[in-house]
N, CA, C and O atoms as CSV, one atom per row, in Angstrom:
chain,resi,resn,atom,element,x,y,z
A,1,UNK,N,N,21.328,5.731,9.172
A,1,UNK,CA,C,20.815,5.604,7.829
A,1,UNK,C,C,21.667,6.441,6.871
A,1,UNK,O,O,22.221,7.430,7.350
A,2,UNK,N,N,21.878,6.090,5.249
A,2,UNK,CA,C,22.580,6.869,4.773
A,2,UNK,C,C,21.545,7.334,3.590
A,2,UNK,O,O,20.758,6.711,2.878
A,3,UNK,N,N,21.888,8.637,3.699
A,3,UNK,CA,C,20.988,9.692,2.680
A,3,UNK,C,C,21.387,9.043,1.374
A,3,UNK,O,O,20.883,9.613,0.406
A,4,UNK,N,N,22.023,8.183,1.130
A,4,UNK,CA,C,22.558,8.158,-0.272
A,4,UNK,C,C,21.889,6.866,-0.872
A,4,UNK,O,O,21.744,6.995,-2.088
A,5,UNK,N,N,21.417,5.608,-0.368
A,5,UNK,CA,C,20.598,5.020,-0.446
A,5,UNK,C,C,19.323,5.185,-1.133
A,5,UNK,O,O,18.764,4.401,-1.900
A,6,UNK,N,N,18.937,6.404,-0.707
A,6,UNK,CA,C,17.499,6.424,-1.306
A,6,UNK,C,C,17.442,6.428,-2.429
A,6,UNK,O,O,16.588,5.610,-2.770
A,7,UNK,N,N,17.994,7.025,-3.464
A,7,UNK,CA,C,17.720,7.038,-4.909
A,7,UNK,C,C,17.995,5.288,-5.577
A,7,UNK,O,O,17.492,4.778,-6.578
A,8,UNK,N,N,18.686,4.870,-4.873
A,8,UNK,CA,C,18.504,2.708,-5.369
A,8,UNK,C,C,17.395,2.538,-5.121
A,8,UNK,O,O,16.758,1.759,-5.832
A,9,UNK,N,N,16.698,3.271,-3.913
A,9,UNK,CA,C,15.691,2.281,-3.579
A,9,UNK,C,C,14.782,2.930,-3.934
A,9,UNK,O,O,13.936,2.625,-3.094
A,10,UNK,N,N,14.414,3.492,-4.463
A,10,UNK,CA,C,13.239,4.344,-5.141
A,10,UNK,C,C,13.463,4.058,-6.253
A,10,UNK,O,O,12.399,3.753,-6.791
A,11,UNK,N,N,14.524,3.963,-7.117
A,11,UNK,CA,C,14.482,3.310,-8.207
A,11,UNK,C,C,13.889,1.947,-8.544
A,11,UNK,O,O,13.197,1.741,-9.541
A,12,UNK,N,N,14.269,0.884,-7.486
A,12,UNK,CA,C,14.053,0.052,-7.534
A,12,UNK,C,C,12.598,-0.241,-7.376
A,12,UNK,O,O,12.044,-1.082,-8.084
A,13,UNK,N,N,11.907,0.512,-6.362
A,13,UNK,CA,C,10.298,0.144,-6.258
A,13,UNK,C,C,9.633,0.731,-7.751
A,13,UNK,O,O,9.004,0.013,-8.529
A,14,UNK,N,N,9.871,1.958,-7.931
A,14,UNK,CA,C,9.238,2.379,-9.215
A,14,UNK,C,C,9.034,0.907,-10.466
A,14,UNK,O,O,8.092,0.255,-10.916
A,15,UNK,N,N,10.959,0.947,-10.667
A,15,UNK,CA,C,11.042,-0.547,-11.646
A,15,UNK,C,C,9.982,-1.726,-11.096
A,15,UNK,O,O,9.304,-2.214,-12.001
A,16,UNK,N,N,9.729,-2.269,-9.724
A,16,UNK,CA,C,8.865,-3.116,-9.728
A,16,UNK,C,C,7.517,-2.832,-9.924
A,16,UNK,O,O,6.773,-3.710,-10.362
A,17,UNK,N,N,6.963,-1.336,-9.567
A,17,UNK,CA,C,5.695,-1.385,-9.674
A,17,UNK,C,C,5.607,-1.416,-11.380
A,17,UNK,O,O,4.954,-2.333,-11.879
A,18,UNK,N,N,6.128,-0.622,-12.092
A,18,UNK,CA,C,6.420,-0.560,-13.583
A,18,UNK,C,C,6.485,-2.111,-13.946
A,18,UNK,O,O,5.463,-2.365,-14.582
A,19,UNK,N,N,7.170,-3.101,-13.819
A,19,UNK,CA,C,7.627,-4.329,-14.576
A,19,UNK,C,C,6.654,-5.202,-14.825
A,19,UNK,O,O,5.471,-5.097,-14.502
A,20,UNK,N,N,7.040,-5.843,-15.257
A,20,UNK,CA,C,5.762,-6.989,-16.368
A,20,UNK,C,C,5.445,-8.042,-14.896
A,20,UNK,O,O,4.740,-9.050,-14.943
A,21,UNK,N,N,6.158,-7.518,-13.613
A,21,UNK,CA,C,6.111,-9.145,-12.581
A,21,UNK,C,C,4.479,-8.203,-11.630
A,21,UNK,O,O,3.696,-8.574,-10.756
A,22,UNK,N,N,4.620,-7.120,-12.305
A,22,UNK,CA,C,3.035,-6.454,-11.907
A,22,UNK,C,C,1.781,-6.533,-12.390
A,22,UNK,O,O,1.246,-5.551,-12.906
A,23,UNK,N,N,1.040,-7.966,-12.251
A,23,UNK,CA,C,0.097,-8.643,-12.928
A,23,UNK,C,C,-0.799,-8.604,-12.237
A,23,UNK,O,O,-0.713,-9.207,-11.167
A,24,UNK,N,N,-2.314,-7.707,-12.648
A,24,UNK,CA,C,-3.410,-7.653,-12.194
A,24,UNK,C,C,-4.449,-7.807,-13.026
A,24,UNK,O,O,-4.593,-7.110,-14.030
A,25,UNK,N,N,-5.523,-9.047,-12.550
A,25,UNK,CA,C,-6.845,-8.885,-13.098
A,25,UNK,C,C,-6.602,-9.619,-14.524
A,25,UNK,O,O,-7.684,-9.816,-15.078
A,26,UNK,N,N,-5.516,-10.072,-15.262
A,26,UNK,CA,C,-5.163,-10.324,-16.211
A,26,UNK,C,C,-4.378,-9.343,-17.319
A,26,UNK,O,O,-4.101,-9.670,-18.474
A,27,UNK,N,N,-4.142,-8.300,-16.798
A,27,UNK,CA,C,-3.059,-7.681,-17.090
A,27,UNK,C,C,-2.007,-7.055,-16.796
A,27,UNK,O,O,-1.936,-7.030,-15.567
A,28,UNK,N,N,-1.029,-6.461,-17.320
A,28,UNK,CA,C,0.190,-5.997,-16.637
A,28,UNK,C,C,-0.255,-4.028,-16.275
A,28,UNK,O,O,-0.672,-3.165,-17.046
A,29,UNK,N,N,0.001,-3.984,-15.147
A,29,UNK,CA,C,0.213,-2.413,-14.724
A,29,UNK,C,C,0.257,-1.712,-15.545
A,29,UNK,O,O,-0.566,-0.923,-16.010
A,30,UNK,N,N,1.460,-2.012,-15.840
A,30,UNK,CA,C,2.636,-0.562,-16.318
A,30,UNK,C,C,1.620,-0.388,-17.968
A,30,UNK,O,O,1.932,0.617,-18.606
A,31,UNK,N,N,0.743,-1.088,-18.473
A,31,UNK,CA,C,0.050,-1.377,-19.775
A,31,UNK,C,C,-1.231,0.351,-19.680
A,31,UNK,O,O,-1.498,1.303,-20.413
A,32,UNK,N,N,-1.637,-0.156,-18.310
A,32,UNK,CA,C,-2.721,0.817,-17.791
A,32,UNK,C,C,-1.837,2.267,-17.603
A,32,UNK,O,O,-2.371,3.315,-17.967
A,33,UNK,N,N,-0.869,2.280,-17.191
A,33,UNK,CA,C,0.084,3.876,-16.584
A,33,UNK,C,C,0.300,4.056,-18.130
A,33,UNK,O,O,0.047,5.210,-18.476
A,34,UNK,N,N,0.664,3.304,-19.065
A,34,UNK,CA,C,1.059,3.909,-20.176
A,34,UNK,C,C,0.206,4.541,-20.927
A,34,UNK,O,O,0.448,5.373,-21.802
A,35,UNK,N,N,-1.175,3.982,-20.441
A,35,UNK,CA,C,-2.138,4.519,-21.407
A,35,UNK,C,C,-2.775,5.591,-20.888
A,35,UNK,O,O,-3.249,6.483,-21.591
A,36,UNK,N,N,-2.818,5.572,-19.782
A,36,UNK,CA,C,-3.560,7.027,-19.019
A,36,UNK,C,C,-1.697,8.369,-19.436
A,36,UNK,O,O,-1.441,9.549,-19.197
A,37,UNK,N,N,-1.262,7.706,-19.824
A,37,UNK,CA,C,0.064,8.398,-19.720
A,37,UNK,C,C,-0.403,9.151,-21.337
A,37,UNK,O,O,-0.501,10.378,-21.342
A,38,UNK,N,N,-0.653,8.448,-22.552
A,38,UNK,CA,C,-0.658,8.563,-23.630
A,38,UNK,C,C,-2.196,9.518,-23.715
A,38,UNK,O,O,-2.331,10.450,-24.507
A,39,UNK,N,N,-3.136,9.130,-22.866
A,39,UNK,CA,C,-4.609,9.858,-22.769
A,39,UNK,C,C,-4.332,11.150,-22.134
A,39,UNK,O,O,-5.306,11.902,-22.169
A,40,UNK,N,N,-3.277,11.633,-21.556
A,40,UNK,CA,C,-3.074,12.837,-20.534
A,40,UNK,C,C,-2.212,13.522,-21.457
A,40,UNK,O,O,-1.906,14.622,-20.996
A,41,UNK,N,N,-1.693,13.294,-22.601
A,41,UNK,CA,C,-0.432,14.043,-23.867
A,41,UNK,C,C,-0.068,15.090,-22.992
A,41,UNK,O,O,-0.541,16.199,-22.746
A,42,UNK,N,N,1.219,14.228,-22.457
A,42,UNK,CA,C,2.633,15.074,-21.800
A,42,UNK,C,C,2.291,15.518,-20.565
A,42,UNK,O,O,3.155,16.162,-19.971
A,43,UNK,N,N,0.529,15.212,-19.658
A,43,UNK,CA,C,0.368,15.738,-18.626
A,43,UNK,C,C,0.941,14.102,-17.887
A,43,UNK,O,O,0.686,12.988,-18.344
A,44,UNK,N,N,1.926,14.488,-16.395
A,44,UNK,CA,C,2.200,13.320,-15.929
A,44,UNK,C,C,1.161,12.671,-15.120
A,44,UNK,O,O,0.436,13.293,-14.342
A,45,UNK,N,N,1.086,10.942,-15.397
A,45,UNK,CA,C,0.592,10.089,-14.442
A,45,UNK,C,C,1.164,10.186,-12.951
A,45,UNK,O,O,2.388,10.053,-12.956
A,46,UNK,N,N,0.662,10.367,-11.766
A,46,UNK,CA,C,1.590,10.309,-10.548
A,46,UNK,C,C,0.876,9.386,-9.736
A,46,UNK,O,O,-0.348,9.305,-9.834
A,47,UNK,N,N,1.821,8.362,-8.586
A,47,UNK,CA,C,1.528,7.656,-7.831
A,47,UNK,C,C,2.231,8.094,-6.828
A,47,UNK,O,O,3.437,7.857,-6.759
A,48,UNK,N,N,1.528,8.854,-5.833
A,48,UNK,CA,C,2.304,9.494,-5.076
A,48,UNK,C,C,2.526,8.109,-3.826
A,48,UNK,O,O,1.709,7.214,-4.043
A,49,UNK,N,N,3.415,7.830,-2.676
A,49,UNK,CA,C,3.928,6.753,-2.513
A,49,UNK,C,C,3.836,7.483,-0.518
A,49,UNK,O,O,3.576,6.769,0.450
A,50,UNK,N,N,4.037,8.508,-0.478
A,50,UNK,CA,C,4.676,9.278,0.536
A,50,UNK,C,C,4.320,10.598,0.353
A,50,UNK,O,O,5.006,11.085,-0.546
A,51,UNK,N,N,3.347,11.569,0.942
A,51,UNK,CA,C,2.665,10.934,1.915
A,51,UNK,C,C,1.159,10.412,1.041
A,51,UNK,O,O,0.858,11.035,0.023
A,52,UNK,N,N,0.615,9.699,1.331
A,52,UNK,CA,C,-0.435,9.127,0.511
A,52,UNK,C,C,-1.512,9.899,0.154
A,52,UNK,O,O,-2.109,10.381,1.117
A,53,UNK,N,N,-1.962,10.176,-0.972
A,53,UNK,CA,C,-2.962,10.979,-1.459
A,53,UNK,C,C,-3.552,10.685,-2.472
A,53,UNK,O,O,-3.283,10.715,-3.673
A,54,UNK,N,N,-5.267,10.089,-1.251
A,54,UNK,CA,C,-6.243,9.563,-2.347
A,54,UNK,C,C,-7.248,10.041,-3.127
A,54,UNK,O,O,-8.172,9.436,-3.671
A,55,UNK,N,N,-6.876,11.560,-3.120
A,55,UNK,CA,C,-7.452,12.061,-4.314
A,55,UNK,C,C,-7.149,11.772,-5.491
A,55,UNK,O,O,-7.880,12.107,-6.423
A,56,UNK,N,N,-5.937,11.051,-5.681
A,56,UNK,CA,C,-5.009,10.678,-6.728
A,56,UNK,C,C,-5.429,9.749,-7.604
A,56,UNK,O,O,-5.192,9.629,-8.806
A,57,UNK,N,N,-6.236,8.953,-6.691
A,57,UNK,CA,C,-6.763,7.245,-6.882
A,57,UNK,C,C,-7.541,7.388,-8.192
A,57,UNK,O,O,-7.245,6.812,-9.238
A,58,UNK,N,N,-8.772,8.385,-7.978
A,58,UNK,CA,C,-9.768,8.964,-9.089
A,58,UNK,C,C,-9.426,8.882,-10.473
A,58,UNK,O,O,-10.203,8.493,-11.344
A,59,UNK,N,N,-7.792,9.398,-10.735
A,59,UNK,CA,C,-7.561,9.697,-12.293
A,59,UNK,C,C,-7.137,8.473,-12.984
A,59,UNK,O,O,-6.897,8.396,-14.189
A,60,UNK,N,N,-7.035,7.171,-11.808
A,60,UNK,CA,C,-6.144,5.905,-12.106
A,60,UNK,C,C,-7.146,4.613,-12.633
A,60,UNK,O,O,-8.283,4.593,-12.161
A,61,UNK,N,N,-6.838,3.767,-13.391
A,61,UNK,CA,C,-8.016,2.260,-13.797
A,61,UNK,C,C,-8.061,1.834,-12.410
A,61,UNK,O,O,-7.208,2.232,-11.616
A,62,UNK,N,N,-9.241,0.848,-11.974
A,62,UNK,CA,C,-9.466,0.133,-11.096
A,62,UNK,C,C,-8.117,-0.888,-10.666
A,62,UNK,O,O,-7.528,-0.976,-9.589
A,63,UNK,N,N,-7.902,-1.581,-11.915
A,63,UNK,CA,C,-6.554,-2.257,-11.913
A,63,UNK,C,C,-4.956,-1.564,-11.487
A,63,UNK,O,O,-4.054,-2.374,-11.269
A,64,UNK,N,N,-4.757,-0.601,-11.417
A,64,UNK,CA,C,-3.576,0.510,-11.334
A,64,UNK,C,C,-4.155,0.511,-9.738
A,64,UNK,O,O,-3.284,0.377,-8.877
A,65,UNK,N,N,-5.604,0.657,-9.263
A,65,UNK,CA,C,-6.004,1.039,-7.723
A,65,UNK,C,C,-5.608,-0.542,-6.846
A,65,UNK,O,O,-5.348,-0.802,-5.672
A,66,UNK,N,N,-5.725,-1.355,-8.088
A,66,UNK,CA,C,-5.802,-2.725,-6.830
A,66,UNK,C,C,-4.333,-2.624,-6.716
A,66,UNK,O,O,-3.884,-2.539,-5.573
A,67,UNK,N,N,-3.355,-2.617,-7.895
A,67,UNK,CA,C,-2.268,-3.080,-7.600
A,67,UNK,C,C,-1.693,-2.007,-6.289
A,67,UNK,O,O,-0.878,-2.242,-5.397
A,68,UNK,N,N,-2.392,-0.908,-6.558
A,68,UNK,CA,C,-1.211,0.197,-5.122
A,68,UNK,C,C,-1.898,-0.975,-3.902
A,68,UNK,O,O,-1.237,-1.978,-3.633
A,69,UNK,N,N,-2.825,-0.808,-3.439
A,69,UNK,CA,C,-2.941,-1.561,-2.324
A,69,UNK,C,C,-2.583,-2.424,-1.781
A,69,UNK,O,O,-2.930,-2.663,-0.624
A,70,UNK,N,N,-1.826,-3.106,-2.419
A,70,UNK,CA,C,-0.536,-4.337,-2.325
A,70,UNK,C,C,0.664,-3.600,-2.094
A,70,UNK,O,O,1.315,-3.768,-1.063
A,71,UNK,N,N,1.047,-2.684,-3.107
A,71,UNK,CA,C,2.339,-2.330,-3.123
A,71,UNK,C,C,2.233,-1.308,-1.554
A,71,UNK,O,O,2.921,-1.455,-0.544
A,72,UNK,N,N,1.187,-0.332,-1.790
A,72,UNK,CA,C,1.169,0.530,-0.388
A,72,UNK,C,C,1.739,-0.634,1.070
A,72,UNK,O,O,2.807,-0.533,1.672
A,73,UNK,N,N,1.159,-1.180,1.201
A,73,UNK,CA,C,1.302,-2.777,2.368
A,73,UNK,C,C,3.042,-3.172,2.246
A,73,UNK,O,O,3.944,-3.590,2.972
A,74,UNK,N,N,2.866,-2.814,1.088
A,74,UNK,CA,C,4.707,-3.596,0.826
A,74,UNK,C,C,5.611,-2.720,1.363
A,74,UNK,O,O,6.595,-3.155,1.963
A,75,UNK,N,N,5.325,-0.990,1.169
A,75,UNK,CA,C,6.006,-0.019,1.578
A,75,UNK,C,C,7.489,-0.251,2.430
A,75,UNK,O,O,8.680,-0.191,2.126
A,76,UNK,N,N,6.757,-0.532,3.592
A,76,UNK,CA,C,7.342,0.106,4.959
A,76,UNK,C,C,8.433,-1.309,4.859
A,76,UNK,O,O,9.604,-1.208,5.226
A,77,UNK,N,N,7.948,-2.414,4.395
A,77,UNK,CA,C,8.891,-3.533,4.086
A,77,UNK,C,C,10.029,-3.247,3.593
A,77,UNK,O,O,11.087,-3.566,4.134
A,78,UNK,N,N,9.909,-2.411,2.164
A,78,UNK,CA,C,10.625,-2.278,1.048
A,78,UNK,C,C,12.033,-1.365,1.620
A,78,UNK,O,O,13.225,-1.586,1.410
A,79,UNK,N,N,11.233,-0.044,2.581
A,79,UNK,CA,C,12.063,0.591,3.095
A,79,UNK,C,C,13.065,0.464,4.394
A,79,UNK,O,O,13.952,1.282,4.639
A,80,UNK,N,N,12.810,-0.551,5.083
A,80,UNK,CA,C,13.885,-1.402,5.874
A,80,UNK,C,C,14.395,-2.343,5.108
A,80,UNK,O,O,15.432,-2.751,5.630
A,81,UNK,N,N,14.148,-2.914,4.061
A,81,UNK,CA,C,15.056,-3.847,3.411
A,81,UNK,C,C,16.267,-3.141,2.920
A,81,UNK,O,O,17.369,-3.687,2.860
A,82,UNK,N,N,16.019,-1.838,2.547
A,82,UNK,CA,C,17.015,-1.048,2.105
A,82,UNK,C,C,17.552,0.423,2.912
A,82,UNK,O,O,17.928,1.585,2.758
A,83,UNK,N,N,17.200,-0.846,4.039
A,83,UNK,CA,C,17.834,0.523,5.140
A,83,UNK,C,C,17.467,2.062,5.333
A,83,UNK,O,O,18.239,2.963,5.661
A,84,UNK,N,N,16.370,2.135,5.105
A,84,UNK,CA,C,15.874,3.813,4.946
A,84,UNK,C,C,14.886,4.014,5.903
A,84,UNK,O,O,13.940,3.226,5.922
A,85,UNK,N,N,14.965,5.444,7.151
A,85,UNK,CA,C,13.963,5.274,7.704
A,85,UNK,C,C,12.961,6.018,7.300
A,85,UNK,O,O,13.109,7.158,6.861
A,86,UNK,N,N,11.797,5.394,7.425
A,86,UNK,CA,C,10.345,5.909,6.746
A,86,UNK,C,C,10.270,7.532,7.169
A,86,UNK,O,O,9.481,8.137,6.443
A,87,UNK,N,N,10.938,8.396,8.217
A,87,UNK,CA,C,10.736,9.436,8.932
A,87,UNK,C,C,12.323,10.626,8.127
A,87,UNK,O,O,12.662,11.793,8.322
A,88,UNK,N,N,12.785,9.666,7.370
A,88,UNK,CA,C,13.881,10.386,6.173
A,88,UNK,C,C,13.063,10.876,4.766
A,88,UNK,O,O,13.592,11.576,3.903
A,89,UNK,N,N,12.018,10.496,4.721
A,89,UNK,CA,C,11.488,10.875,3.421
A,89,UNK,C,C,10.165,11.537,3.385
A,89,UNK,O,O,9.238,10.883,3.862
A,90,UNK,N,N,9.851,12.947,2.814
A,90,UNK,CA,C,9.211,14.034,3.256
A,90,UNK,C,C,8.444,13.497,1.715
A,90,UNK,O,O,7.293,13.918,1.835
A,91,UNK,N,N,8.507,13.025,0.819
A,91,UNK,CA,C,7.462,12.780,-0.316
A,91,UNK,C,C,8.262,11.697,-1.239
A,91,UNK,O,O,9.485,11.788,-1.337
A,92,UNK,N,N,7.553,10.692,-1.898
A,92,UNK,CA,C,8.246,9.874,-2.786
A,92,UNK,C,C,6.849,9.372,-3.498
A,92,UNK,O,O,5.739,9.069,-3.061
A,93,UNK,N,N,7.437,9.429,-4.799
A,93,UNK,CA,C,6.340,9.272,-6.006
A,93,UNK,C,C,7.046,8.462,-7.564
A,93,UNK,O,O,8.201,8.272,-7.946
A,94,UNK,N,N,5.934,8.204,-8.040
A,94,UNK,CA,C,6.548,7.600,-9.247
A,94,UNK,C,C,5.539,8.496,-10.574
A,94,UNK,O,O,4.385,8.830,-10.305
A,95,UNK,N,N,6.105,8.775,-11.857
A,95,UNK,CA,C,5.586,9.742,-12.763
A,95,UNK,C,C,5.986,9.154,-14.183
A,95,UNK,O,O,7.113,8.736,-14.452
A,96,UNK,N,N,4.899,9.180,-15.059
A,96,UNK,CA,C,4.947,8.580,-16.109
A,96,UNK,C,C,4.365,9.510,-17.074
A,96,UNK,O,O,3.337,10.142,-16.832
A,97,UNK,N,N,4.938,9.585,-18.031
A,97,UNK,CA,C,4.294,10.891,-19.096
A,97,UNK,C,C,5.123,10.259,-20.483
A,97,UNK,O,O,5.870,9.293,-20.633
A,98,UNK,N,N,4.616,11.270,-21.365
A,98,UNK,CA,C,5.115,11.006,-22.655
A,98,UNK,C,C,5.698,12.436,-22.755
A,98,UNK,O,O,4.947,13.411,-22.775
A,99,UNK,N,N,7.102,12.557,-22.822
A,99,UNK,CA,C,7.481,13.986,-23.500
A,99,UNK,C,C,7.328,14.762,-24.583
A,99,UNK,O,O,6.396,14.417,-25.309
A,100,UNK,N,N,7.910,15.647,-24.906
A,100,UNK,CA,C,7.658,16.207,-26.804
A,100,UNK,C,C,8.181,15.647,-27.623
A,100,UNK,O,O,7.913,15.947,-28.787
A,101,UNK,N,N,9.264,14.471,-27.301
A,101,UNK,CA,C,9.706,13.692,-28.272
A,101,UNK,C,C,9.149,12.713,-28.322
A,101,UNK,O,O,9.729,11.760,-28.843
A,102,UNK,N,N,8.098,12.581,-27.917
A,102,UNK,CA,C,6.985,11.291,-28.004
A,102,UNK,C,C,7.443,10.117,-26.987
A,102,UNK,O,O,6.739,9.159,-26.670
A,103,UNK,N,N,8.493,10.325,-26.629
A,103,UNK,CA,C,9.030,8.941,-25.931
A,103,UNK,C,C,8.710,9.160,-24.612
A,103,UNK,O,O,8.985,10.182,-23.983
A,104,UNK,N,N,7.738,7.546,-23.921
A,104,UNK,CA,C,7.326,7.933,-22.810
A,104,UNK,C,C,8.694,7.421,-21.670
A,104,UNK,O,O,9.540,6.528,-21.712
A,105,UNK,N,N,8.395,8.384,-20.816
A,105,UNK,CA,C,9.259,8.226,-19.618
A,105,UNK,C,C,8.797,7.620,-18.493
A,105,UNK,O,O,7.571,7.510,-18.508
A,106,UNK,N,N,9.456,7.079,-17.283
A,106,UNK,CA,C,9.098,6.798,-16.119
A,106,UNK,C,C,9.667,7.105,-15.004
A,106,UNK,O,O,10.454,6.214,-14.685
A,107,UNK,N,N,9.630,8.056,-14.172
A,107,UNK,CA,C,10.752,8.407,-13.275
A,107,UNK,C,C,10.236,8.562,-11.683
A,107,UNK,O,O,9.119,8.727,-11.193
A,108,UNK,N,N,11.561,8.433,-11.120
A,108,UNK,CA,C,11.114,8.067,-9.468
A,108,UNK,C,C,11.053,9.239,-8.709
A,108,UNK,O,O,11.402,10.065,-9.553
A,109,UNK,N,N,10.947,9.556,-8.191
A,109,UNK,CA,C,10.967,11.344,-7.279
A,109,UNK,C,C,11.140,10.793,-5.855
A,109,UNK,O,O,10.397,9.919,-5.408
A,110,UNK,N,N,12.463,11.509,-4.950
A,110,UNK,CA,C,12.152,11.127,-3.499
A,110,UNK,C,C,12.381,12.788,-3.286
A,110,UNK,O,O,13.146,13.431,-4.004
A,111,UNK,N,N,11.432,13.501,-1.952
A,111,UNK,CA,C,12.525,14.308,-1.302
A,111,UNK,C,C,12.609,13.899,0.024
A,111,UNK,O,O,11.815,13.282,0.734
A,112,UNK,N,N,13.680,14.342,0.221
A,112,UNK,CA,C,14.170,13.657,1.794
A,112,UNK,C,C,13.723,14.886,2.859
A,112,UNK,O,O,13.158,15.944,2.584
A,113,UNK,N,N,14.087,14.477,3.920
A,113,UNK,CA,C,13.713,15.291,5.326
A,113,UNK,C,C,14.558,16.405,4.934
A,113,UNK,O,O,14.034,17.519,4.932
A,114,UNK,N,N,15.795,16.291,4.597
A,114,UNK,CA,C,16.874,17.665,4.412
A,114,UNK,C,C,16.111,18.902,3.458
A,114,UNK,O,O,16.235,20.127,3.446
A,115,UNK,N,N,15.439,18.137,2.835
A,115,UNK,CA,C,15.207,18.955,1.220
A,115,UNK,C,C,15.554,18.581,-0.236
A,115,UNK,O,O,15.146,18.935,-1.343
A,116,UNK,N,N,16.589,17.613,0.284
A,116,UNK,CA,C,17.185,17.483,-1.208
A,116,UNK,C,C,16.540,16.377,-2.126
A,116,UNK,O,O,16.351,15.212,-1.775
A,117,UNK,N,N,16.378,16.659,-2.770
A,117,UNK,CA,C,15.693,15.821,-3.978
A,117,UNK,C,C,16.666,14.591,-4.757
A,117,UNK,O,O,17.871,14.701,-4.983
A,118,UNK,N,N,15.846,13.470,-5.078
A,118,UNK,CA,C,16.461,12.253,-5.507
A,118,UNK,C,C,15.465,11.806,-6.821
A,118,UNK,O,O,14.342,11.301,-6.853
A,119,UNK,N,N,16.146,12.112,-7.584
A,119,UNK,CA,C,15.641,12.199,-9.025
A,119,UNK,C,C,15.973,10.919,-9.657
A,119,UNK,O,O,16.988,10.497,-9.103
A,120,UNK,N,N,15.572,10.106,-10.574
A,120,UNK,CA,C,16.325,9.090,-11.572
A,120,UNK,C,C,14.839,8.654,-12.401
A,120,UNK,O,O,13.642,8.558,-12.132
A,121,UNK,N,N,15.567,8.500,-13.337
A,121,UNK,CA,C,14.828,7.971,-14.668
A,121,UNK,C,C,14.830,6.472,-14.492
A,121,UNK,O,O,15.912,5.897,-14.373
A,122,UNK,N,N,13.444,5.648,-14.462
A,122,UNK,CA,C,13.651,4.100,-14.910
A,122,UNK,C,C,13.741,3.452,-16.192
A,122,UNK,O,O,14.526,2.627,-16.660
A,123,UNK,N,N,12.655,4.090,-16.662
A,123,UNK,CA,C,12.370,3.852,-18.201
A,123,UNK,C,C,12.482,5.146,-18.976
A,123,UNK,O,O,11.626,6.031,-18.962
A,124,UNK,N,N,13.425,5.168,-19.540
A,124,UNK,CA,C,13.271,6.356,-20.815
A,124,UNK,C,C,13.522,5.885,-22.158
A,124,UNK,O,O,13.433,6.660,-23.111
């Protein structure tokens, strides 16, 4: 496996759970993260991904809960499609906030088994 991988592919799941092709209940996701994002002023939304923590579930809409349960299922898929083994990654999350410049962000977080952290911005 190559350590260097992970930050595509964490990018890439964040962007799908984020994107408009994330349609629940009659609306889009990323609609609900923005707004608990905008209701929390500058405190971040987190979907932690790795290792799973459903205390988390509580602060999220019903709709934001159905869609993880799909995406959770998709996981382990997502991460052999892109060559990564599930036992390389010690936490991976996705975080949505609004900064002090008002502009909300969306960013991916991996850390790996080594320690080292895999940072990238999707939406800024």
């Amino acid at each position: 496996m190559k350590y260097k991988l992970i930050k595509s592919m964490a990018h890439n799941w964040t962007h799908s759970f984020m994107s408009g092709m994330n349609y629940v209940d009659n609306d889009f996701v990323f609609e609900d993260m923005y707004q608990l994002a905008r209701d929390r002023r500058g405190e971040k939304v987190t979907v932690t991904w790795i290792p799973n923590r459903p205390e988390e579930l509580f602060g999220l809409t019903p709709r934001v809960r159905e869609s993880l349960k799909y995406y959770r299922k998709a996981l382990s898929e997502h991460l052999v499609r892109h060559q990564i083994d599930p036992e390389a990654i010690s936490e991976m999350r996705t975080e949505v906030y609004v900064a002090e410049n008002h502009r909300m962000y969306v960013r991916s977080y991996v850390l790996d088994n080594r320690g080292k952290e895999h940072v990238q911005f999707v939406w800024a």
